[in-house]
MMTF fields as JSON, N, C-alpha, C and O atoms, coordinates in Angstrom:
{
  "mmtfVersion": "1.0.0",
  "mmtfProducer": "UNKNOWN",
  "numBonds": 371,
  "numAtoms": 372,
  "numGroups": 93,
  "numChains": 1,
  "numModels": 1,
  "chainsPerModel": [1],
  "groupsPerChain": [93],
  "chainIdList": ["A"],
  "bondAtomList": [4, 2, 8, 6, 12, 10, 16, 14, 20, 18, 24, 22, 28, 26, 32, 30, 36, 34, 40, 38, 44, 42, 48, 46, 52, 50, 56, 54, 60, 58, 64, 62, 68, 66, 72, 70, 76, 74, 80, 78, 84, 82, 88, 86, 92, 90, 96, 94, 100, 98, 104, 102, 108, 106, 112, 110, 116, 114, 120, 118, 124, 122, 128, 126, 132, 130, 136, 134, 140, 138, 144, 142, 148, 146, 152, 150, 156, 154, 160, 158, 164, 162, 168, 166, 172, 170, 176, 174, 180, 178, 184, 182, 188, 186, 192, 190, 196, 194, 200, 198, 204, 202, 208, 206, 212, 210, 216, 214, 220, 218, 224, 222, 228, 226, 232, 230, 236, 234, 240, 238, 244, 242, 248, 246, 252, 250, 256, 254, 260, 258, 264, 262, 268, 266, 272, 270, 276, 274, 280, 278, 284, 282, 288, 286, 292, 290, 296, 294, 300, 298, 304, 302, 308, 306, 312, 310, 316, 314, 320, 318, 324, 322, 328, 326, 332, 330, 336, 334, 340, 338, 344, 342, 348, 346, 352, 350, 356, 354, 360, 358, 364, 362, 368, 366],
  "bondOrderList": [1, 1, 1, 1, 1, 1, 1, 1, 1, 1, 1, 1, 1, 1, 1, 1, 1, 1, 1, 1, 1, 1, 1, 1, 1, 1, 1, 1, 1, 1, 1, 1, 1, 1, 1, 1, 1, 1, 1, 1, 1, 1, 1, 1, 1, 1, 1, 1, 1, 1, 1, 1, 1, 1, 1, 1, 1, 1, 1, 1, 1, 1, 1, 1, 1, 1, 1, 1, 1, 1, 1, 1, 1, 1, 1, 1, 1, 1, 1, 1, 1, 1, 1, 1, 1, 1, 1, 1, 1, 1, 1, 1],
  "groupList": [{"groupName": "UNK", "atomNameList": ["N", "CA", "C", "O"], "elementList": ["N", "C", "C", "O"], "formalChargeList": [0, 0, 0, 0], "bondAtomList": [1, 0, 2, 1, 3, 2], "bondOrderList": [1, 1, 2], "singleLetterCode": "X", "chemCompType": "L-PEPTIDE LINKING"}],
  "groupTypeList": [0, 0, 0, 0, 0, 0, 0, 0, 0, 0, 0, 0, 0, 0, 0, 0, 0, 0, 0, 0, 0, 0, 0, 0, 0, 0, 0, 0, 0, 0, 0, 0, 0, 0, 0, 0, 0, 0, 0, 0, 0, 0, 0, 0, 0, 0, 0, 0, 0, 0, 0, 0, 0, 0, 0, 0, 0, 0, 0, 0, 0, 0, 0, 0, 0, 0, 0, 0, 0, 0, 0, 0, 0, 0, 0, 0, 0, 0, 0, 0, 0, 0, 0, 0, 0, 0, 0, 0, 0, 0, 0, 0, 0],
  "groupIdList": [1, 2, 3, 4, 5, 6, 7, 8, 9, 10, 11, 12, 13, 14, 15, 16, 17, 18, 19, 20, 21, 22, 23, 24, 25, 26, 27, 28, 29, 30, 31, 32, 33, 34, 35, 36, 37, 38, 39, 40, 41, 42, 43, 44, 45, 46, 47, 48, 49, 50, 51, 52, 53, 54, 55, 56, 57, 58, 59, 60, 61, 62, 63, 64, 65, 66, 67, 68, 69, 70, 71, 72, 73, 74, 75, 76, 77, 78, 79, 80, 81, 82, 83, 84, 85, 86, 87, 88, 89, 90, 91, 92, 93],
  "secStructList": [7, 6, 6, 1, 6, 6, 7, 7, 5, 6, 6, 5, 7, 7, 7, 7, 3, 3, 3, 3, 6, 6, 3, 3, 3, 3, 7, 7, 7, 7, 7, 7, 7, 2, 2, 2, 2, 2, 2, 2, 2, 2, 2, 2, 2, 2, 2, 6, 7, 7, 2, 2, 2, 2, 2, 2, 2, 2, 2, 2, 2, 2, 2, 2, 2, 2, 2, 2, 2, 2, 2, 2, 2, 2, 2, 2, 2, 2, 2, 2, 2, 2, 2, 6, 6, 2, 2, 2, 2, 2, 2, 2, 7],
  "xCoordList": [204.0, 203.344, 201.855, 201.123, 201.361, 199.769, 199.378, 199.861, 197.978, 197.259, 197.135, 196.342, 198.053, 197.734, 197.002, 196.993, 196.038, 195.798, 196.518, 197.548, 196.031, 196.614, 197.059, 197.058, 197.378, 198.178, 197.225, 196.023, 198.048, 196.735, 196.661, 197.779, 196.202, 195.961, 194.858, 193.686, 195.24, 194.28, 193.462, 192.391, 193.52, 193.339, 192.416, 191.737, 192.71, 190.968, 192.206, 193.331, 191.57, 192.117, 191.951, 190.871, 192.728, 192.943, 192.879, 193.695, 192.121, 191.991, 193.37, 193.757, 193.762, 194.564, 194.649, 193.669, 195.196, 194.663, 195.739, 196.844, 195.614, 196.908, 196.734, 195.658, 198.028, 197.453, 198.298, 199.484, 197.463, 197.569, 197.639, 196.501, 198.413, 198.605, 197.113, 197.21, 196.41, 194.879, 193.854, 192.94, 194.094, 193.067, 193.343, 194.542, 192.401, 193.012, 192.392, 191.246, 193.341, 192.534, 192.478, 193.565, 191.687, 191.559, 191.691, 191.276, 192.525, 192.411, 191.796, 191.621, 190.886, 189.926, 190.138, 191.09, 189.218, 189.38, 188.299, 187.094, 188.481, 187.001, 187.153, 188.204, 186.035, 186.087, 185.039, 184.063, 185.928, 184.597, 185.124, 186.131, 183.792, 183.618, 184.359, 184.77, 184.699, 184.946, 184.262, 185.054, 183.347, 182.533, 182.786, 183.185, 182.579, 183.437, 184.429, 184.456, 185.584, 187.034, 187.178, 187.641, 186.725, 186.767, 186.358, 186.983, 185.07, 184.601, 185.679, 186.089, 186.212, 187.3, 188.124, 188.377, 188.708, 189.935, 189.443, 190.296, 188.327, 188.119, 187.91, 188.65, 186.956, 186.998, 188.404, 188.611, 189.242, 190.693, 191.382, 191.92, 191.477, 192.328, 191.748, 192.581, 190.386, 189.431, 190.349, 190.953, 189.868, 190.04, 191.724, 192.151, 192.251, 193.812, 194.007, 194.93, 193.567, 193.157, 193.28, 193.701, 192.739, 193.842, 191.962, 191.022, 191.89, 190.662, 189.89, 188.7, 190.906, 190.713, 190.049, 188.919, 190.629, 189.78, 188.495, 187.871, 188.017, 187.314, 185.88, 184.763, 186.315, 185.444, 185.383, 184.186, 185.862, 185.874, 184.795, 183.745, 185.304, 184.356, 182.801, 181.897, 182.393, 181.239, 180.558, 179.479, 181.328, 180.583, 180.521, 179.702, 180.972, 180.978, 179.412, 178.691, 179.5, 178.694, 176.884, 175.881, 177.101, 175.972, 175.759, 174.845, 176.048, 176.138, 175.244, 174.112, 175.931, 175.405, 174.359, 173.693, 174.264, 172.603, 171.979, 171.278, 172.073, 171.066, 170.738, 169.658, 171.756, 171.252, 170.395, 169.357, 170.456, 169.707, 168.348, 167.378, 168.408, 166.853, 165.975, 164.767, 166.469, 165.936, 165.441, 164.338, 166.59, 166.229, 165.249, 164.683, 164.979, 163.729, 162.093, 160.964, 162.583, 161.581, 160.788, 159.574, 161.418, 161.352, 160.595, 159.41, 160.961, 160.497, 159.573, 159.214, 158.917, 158.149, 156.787, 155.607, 157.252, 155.923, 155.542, 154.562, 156.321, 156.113, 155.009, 153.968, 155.779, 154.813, 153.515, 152.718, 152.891, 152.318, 151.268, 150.082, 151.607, 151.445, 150.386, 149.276, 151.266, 150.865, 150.086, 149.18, 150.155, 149.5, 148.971, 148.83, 148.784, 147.911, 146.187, 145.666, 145.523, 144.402, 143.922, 142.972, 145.27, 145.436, 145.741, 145.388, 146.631, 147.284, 146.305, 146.685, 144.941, 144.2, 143.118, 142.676, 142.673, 141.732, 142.409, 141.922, 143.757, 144.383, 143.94, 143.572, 144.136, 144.311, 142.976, 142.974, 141.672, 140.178, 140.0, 138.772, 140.205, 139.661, 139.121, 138.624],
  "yCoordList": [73.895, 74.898, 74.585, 74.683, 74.12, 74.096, 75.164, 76.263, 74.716, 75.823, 76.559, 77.496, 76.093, 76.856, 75.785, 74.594, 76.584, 75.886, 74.791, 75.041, 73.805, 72.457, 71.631, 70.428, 71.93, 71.176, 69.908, 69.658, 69.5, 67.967, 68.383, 68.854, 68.475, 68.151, 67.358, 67.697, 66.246, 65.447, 64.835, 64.423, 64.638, 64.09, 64.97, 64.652, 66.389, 67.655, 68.77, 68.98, 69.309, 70.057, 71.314, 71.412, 72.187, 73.604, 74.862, 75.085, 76.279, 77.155, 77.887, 77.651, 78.835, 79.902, 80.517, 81.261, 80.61, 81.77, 82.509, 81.969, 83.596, 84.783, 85.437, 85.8, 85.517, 86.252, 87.717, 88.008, 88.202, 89.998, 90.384, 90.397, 90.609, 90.9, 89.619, 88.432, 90.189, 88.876, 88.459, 87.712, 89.158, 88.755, 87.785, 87.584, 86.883, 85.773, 86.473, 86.912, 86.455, 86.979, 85.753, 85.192, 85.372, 84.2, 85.251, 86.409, 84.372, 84.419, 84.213, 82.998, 85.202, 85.158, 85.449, 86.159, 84.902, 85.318, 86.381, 86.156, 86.84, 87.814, 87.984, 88.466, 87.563, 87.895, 89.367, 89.851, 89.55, 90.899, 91.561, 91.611, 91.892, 92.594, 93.677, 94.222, 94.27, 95.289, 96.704, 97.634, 96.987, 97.784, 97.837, 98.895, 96.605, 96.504, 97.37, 98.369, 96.898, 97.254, 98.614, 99.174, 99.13, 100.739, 101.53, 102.246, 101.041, 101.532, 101.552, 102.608, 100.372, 99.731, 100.877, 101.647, 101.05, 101.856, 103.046, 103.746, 103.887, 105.343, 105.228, 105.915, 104.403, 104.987, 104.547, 104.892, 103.995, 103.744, 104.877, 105.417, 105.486, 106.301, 107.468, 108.171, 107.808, 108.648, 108.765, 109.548, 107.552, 107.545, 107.504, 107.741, 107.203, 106.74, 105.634, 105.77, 104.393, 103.608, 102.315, 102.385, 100.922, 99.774, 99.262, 99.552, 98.621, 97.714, 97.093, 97.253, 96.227, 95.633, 95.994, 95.539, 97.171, 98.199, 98.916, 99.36, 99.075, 99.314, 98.572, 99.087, 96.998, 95.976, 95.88, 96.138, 95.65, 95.187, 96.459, 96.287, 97.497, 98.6, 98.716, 99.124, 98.466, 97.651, 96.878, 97.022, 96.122, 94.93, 95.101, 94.327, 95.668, 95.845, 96.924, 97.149, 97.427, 98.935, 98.371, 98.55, 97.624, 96.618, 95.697, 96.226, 94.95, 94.139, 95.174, 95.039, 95.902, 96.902, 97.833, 98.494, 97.823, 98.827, 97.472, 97.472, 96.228, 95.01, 95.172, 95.66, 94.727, 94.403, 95.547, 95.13, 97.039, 98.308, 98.119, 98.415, 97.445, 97.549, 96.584, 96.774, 95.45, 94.136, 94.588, 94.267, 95.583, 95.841, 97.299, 97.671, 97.982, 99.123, 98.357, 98.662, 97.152, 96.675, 95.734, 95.849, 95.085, 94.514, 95.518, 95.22, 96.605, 97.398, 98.199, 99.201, 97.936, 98.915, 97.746, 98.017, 96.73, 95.093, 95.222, 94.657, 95.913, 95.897, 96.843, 96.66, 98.303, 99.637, 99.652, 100.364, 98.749, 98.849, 97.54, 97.862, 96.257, 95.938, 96.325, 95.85, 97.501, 97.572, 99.019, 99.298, 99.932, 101.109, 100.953, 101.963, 100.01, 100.216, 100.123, 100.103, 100.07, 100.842, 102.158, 102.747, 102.417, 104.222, 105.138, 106.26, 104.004, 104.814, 104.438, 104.888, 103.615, 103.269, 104.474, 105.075, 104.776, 105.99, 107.293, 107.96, 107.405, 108.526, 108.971, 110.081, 107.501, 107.3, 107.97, 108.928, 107.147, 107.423, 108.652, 108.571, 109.543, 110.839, 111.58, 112.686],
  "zCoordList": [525.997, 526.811, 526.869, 525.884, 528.332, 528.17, 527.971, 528.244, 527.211, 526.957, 525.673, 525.581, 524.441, 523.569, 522.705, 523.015, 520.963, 520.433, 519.571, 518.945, 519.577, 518.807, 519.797, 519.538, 520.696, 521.871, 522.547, 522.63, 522.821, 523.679, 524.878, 525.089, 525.565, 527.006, 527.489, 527.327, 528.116, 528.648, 527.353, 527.799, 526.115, 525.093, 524.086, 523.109, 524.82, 524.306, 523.736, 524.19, 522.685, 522.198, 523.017, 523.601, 523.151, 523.81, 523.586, 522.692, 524.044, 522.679, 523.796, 524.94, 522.721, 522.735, 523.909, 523.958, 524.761, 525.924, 526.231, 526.264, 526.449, 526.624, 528.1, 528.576, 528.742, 530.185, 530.47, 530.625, 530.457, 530.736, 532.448, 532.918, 533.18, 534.095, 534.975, 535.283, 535.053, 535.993, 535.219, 535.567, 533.735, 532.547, 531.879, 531.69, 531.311, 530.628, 528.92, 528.817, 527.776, 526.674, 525.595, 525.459, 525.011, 523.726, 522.726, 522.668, 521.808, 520.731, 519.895, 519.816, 518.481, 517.797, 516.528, 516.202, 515.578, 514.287, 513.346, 513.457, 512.98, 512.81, 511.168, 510.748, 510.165, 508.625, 508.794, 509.367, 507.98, 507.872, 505.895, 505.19, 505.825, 504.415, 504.404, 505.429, 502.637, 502.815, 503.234, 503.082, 503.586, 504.42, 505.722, 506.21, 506.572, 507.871, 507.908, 508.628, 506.858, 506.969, 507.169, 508.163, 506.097, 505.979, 507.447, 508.229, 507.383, 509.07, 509.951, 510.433, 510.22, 511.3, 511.139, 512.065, 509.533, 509.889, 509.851, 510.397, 509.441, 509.619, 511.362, 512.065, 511.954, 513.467, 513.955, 515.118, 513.472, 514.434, 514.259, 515.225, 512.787, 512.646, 513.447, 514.018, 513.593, 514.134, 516.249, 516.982, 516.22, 517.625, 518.24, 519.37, 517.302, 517.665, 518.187, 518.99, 518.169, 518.381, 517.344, 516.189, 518.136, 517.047, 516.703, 517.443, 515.654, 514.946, 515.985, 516.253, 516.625, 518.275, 518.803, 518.982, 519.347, 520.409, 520.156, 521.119, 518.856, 518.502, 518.202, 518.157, 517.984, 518.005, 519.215, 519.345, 520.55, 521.754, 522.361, 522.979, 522.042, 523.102, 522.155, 522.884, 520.857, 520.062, 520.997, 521.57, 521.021, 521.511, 523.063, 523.559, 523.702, 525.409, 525.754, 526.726, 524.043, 524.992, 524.719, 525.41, 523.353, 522.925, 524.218, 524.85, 524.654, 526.188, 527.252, 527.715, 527.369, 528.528, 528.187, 528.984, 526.751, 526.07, 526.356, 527.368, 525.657, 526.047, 527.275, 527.609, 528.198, 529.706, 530.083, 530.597, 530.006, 530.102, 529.828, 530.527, 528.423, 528.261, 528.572, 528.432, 529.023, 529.708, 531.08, 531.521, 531.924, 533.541, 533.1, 534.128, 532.207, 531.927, 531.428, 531.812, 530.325, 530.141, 531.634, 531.805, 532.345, 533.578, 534.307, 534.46, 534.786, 535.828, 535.167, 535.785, 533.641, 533.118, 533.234, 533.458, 533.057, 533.065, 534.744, 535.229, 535.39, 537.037, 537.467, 538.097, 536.727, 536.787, 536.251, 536.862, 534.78, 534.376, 535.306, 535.369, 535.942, 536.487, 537.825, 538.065, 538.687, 540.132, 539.538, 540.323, 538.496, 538.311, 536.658, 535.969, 536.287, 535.06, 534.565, 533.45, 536.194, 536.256, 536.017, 535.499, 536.776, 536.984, 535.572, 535.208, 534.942, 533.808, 532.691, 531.61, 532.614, 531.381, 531.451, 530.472, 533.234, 533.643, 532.82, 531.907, 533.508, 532.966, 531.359, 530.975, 530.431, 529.118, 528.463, 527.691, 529.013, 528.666, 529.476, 529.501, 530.041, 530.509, 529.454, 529.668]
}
C-alpha cells in the first residue's frame, strides 16, 4: 500500500498518511510528562472528549491567537505611523 511509513516509494521513505473523507491526517507521536498527562485527561474527561482533540483544538486556537496578534501588531505600526504626531501632542498636553 503506497503511502504508509517504512514503505519505499521511489527509493524515499514515506510518512503515514490517513484519509478522512477530503482530509489527509499524518500520523504523530507526542511524549509528554506526567503533568501534561493529567491535564490531557482532566480536560478530556471535562469536555467529553478524546486527548487528540484536545491537543488539536490547543494548537489550532494558538495558530489563530498568533496570526491575531501579528495582523493588530501590523495595523498598530500603521496607526502609529500615519497618526503618531497626533498621539505624542495628545501625550505632552
Amino acid at each position: 500500500m503506497a503511502g504508509r511509513q517504512g514503505e519505499q516509494q521511489g527509493g524515499k521513505r514515506c510518512r503515514r498518511w490517513y484519509h478522512v473523507g477530503t482530509m489527509a491526517l499524518m500520523a504523530m507521536t507526542l511524549r509528554i510528562d506526567d503533568e501534561l498527562e493529567k491535564a490531557l485527561a482532566a480536560l478530556a474527561e471535562a469536555e467529553g472528549t478524546s486527548r487528540q482533540e484536545i491537543v488539536r483544538r490547543a494548537v489550532l486556537e494558538r495558530h489563530a491567537r498568533s496570526g491575531h496578534a501579528a495582523r493588530v501588531q501590523e495595523s498598530s505600526a500603521r496607526l502609529v505611523e500615519q497618526w503618531g504626531d497626533v498621539l505624542h501632542r495628545l501625550g505632552t498636553a
